[in-house]
Rosetta silent file (secondary structure, phi, psi, omega in degrees, C-alpha in Angstrom):
SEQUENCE: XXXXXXXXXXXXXXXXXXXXXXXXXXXXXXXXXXXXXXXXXXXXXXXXXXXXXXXXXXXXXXXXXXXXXXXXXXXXXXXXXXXXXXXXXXXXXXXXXXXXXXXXXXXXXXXXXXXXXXXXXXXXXXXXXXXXXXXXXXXXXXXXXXXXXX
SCORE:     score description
SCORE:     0.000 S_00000001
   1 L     0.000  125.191  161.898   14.668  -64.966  -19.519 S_00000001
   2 L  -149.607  128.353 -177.401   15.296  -66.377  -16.400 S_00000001
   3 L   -85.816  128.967  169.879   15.753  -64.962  -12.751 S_00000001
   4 E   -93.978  164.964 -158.812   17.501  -67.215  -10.118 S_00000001
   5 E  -148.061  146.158   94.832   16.075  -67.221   -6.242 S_00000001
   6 E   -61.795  154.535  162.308   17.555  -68.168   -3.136 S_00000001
   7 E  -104.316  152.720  164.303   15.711  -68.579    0.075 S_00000001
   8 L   -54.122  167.859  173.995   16.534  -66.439    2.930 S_00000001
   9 L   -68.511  115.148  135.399   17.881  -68.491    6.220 S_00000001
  10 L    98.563  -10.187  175.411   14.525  -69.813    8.125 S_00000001
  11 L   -46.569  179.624 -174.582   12.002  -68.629    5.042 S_00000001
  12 L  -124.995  104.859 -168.794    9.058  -70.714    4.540 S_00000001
  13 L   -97.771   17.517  152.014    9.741  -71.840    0.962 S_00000001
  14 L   -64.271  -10.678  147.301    6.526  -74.114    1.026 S_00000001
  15 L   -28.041  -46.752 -171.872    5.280  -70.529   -0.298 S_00000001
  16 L    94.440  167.200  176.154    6.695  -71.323   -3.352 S_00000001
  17 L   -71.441  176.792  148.818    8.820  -68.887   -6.060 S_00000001
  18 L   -24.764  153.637  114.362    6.820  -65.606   -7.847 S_00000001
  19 E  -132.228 -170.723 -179.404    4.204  -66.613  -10.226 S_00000001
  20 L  -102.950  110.465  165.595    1.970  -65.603  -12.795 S_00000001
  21 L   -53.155   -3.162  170.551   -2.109  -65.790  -11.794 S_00000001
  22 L  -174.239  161.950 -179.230   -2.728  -66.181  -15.400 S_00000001
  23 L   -46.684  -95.263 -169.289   -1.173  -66.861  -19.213 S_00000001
  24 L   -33.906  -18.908 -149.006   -1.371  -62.962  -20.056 S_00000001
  25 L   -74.469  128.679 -169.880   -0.231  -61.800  -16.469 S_00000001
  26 L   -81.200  -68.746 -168.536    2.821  -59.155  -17.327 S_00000001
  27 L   -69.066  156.135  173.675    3.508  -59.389  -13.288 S_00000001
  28 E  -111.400  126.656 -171.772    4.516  -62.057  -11.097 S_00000001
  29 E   -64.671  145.830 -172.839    2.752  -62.174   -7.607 S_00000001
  30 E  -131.438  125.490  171.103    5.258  -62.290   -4.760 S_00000001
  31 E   -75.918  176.738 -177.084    3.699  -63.319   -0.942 S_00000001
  32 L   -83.024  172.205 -171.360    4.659  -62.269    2.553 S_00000001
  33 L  -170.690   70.295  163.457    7.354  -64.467    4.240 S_00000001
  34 L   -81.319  132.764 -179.366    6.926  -63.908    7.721 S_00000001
  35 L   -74.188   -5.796  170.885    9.287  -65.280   10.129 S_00000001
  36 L   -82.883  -13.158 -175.797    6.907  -65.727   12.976 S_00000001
  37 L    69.679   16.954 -157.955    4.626  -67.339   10.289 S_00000001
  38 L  -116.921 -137.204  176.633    2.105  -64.722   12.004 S_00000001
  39 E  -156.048  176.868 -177.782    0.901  -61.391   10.337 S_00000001
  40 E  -118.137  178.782 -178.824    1.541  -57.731   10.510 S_00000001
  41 E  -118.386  107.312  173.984   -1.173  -54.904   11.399 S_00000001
  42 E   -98.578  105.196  146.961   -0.546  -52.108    8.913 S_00000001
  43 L   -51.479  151.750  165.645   -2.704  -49.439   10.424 S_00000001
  44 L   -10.566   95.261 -171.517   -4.209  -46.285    8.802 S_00000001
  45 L    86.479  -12.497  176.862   -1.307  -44.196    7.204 S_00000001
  46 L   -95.461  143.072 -141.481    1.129  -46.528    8.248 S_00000001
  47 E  -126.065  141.564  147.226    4.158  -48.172    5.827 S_00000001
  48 E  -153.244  172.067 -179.939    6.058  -51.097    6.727 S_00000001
  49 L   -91.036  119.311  168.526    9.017  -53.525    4.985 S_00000001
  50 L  -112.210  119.893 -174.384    7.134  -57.058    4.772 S_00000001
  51 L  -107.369  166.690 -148.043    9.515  -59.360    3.349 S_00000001
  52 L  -126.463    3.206  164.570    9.387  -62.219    1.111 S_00000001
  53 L    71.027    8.828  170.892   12.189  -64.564    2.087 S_00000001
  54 E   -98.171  165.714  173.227   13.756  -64.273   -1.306 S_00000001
  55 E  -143.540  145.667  157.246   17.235  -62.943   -2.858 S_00000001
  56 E  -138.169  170.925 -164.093   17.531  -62.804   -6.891 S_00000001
  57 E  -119.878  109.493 -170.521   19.757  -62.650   -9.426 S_00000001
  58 L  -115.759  134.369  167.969   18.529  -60.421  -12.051 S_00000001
  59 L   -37.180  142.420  146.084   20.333  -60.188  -15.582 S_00000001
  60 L   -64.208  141.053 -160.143   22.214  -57.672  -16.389 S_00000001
  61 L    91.020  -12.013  176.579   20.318  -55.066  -18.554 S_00000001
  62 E  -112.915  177.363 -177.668   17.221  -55.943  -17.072 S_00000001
  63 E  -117.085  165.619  139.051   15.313  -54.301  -13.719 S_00000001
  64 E  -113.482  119.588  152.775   12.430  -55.936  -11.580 S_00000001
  65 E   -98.538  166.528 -172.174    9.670  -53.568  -10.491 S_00000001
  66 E  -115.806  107.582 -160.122    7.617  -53.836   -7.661 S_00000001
  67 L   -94.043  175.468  156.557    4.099  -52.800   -8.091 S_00000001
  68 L   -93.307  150.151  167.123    1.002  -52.783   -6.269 S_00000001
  69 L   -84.305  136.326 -162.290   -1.884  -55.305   -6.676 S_00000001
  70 H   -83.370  -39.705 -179.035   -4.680  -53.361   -7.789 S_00000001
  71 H   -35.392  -72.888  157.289   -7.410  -55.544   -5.843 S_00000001
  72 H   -55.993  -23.845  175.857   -6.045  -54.279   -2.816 S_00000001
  73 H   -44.378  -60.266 -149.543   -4.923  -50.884   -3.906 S_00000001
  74 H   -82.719   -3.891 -147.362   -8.668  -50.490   -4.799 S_00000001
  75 L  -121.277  -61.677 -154.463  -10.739  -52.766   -1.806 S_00000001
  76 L  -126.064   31.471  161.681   -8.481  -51.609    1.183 S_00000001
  77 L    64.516   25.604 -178.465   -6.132  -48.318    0.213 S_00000001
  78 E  -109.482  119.373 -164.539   -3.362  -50.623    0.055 S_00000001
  79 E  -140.141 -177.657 -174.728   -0.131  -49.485   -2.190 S_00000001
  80 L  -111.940  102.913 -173.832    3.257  -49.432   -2.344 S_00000001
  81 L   -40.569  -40.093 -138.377    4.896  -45.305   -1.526 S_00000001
  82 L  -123.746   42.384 -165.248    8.118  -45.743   -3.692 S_00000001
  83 L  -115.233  146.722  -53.707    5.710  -47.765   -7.052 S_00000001
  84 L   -16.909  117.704  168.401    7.237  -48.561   -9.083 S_00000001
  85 E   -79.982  158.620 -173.351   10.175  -49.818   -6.716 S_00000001
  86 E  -122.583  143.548 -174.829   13.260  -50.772   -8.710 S_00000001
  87 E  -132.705  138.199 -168.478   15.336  -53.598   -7.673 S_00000001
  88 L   -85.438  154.531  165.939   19.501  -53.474   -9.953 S_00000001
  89 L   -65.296  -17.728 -167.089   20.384  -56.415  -11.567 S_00000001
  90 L   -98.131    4.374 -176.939   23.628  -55.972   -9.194 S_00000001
  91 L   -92.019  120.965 -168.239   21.332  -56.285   -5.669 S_00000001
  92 L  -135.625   41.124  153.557   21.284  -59.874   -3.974 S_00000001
  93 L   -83.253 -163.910  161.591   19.807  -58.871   -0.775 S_00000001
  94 L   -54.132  136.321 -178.049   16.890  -59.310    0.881 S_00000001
  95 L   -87.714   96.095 -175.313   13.927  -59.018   -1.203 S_00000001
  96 L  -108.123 -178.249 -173.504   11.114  -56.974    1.122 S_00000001
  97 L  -147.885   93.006 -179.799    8.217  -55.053   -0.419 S_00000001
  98 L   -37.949   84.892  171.974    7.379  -51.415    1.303 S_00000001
  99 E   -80.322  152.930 -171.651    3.355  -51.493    1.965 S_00000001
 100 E  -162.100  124.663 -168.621    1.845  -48.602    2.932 S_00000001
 101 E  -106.555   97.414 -173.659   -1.986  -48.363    4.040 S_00000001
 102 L   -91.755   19.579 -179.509   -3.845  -45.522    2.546 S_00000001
 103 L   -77.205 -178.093 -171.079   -7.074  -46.970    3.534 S_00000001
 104 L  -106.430   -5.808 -174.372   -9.243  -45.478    6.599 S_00000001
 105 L  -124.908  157.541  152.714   -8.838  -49.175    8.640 S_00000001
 106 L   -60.735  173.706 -155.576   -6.324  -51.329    9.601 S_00000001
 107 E  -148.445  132.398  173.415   -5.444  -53.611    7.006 S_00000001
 108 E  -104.220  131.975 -167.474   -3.964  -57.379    8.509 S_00000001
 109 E  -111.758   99.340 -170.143   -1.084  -58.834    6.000 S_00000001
 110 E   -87.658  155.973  170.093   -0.970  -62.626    6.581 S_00000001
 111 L   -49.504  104.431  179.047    1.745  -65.083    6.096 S_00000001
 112 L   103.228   18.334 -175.790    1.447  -66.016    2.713 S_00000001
 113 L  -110.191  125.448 -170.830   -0.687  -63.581    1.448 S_00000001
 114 E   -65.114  112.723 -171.216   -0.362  -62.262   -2.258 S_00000001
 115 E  -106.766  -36.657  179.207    1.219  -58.763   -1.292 S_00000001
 116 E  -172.098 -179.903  169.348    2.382  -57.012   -4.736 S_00000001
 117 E  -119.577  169.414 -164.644    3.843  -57.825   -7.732 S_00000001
 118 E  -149.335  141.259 -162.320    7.338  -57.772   -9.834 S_00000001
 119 E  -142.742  102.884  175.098    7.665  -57.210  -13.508 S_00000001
 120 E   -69.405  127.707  160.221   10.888  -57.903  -15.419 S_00000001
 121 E   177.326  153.730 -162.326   11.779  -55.565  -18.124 S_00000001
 122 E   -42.923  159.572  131.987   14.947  -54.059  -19.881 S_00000001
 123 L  -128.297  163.820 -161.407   17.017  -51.304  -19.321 S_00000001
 124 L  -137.336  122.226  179.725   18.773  -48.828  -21.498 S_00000001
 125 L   -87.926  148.286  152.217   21.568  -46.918  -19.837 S_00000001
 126 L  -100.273 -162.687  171.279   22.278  -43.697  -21.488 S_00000001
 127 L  -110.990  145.728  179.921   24.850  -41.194  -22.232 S_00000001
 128 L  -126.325  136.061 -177.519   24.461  -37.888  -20.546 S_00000001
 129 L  -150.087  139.770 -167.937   26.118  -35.004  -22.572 S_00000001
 130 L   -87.624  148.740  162.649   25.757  -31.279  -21.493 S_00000001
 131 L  -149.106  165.927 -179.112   24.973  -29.206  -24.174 S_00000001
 132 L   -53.454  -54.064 -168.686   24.283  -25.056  -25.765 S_00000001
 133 L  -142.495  174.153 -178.928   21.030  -25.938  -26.729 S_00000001
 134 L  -131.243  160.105 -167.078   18.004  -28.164  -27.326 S_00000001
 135 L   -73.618  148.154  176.764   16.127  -28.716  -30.252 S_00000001
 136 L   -79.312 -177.473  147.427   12.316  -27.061  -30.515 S_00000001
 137 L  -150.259 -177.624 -179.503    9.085  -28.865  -30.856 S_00000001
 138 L   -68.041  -37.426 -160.314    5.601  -27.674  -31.132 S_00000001
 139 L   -86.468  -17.706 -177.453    5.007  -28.108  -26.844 S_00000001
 140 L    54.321 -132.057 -175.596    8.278  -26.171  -26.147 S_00000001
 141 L   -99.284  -19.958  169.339    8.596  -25.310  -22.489 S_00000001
 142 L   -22.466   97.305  173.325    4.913  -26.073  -21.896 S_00000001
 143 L   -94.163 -125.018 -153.221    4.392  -27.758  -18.872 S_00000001
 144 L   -66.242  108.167  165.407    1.934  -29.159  -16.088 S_00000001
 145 L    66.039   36.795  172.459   -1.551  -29.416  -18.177 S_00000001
 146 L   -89.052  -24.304 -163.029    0.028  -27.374  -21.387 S_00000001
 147 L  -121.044   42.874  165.462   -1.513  -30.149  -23.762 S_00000001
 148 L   138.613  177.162  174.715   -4.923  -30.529  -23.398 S_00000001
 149 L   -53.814  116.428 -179.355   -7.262  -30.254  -19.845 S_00000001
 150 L  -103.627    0.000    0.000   -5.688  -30.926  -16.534 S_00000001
């Protein structure tokens, strides 16, 4: 598998591409790419697009999502609103990464600072077909907390 990168106009690609922090790592860490080379202030409750100075080329049939890093998720409330984000194999914009700080402090996001991660993996378009009916099962119509303790 392999995804092609551009750099954006003025990125700082001494950053380097994506990588993996370890043999097993399913995700690849992606940093900030600020153009001031500075940092942002996400305050308490607040979301912003921090971007990463990349464009890709994604296969067709495959997706990239864009996760959260759980260190921060779990240390400083810091996640991503729209996680998984989905990026098309047909989009070759800018790559940015929505942060969103669900922590009780500001939270400072430096240049070059490991922000979230992106995780390649297939997709299978379907067929959509209207139909009289649907087939039983045992759960039926059972919904929210139907199958055990909610």
């Amino acid at each position: 598998m392999r995804i092609e990168f551009l750099w954006d106009e003025g990125a700082d690609q001494t950053l380097g591409l994506p990588f993996y922090a370890s043999a097993g790592a399913a995700g690849a860490d992606l940093r900030a790419n600020l153009p001031d080379r500075g940092e942002v202030i996400l305050q308490a409750g607040a979301r912003a697009l921090i971007p990463t100075g990349l464009r890709m080329a994604i296969p067709y049939g495959f997706e990239v999502q864009i996760r959260p890093r759980s260190g921060l998720a779990l240390k400083h409330g810091i996640t991503l609103p729209n996680s998984p984000g989905t990026i098309d194999s047909d989009y070759r914009g800018p790559l940015g990464v929505i942060m969103m700080n669900a922590g009780q402090e500001p939270f400072v996001i430096n240049h070059g600072e490991r922000i979230a991660q992106m995780v390649v993996a297939p997709v299978i378009r379907a067929d959509f077909e209207l139909v009289e009916t649907l087939s039983d099962t045992m759960r039926g119509d059972g919904g929210f907390g139907s199958t055990g303790r909610s």
